[in-house]
C-alpha positions as CSV (number, residue, x, y, z in Angstrom):
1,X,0.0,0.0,0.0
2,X,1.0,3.8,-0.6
3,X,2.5,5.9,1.9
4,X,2.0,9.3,1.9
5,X,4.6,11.6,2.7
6,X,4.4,15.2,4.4
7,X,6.2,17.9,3.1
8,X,7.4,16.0,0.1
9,X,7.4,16.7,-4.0
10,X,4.5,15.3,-5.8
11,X,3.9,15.5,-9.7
12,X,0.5,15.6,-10.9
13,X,-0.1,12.8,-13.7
14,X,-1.5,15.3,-16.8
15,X,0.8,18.5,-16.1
16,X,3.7,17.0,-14.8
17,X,3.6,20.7,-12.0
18,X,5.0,20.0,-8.9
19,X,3.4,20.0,-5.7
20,X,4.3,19.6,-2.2
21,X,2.2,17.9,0.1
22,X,1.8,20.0,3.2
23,X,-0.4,17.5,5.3
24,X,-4.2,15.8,5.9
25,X,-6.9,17.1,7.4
26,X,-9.7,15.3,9.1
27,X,-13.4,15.9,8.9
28,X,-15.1,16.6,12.3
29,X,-18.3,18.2,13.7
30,X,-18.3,22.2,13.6
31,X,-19.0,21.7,17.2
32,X,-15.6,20.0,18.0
33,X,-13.9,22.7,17.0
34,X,-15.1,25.0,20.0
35,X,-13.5,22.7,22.4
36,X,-10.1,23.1,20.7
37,X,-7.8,25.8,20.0
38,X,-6.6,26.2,16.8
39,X,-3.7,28.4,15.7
40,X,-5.2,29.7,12.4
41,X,-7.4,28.7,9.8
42,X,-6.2,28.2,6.3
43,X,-8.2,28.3,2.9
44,X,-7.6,26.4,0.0
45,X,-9.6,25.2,-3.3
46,X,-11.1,21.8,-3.2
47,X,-10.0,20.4,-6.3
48,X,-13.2,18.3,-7.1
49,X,-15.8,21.1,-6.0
50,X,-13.6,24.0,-6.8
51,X,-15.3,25.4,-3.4
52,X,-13.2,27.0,-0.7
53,X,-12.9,25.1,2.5
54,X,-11.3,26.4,5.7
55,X,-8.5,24.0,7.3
56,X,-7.8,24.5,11.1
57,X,-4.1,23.7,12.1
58,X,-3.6,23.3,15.9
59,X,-1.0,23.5,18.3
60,X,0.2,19.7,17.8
61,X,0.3,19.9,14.0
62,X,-3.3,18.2,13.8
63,X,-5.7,19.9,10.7
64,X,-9.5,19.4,10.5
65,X,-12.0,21.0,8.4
66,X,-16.0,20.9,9.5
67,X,-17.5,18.0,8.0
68,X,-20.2,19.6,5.9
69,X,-18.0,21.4,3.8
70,X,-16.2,17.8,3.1
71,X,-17.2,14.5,4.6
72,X,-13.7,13.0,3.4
73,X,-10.1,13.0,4.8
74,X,-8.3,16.0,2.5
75,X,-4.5,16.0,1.3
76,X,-3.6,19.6,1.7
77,X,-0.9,20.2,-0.7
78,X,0.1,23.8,-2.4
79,X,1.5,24.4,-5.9
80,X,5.0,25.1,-6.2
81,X,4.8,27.2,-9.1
82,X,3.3,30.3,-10.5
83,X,0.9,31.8,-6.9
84,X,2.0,29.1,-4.6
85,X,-1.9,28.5,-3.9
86,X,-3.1,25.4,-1.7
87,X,-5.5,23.2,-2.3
88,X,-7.0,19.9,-0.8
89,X,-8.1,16.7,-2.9
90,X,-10.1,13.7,-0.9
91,X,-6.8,11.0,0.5
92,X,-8.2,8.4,-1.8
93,X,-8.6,10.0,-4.9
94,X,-5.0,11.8,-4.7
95,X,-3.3,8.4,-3.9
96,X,-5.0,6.5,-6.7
97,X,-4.1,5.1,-10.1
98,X,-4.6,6.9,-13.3
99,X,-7.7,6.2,-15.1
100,X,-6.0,4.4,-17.8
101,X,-9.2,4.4,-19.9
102,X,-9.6,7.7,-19.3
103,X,-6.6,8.8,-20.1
104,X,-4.5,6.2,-22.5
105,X,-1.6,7.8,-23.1
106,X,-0.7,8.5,-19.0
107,X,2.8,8.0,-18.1
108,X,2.4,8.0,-14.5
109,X,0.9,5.1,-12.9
110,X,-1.0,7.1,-10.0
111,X,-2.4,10.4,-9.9
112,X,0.2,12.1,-7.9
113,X,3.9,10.8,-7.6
114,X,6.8,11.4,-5.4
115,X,9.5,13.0,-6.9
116,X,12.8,11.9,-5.9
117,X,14.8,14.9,-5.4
């Protein structure tokens, strides 16, 4: 099984851009979050919905976002190119395999790749 690595290089399948992943956040009731405090909210673009969904980072290194702007675990990675912008991607669809149907002519064998540096 795939490991996924924190604050490591990733290239996207189609573009070949690189990305470094910057961590995962976990879904949890808005509630929960009154309990805790977090250091500072972040926002970055949902790559499915191309919605903006807030990421709290705490004092432990620990991210959440509320549930019902995303009921999955997010990868929170940022580009590393052109505005440095951050986005988030559902954990299973970032770590899995290239629709070879889809897309015939992929080089990569998953979605995102490690880039050995």
């Amino acid at each position: 099984m795939r490991e996924l690595k924190y604050l490591a290089k990733y290239k996207h399948f189609k573009n070949k851009k690189k990305y470094i992943v910057l961590g995962v956040s976990e879904p949890v009731i808005k509630g929960e979050l009154k309990n805790r405090q977090y250091e500072f909210p972040i926002v970055c673009q949902n790559t499915e919905t191309n919605e903006d969904i807030r990421i709290f980072q705490f004092r432990d290194n620990k991210r959440c976002h509320v549930k019902t702007e995303c009921e999955s675990k997010l990868v929170i990675y940022m580009e590393l190119y052109d505005s440095f912008r951050r986005y988030v991607r559902p954990y299973d669809v970032f770590m899995s395999e290239v629709d070879k149907e889809k897309y015939p002519n992929a080089k990569q064998k998953y979605r995102f790749e490690l880039m050995e540096d």
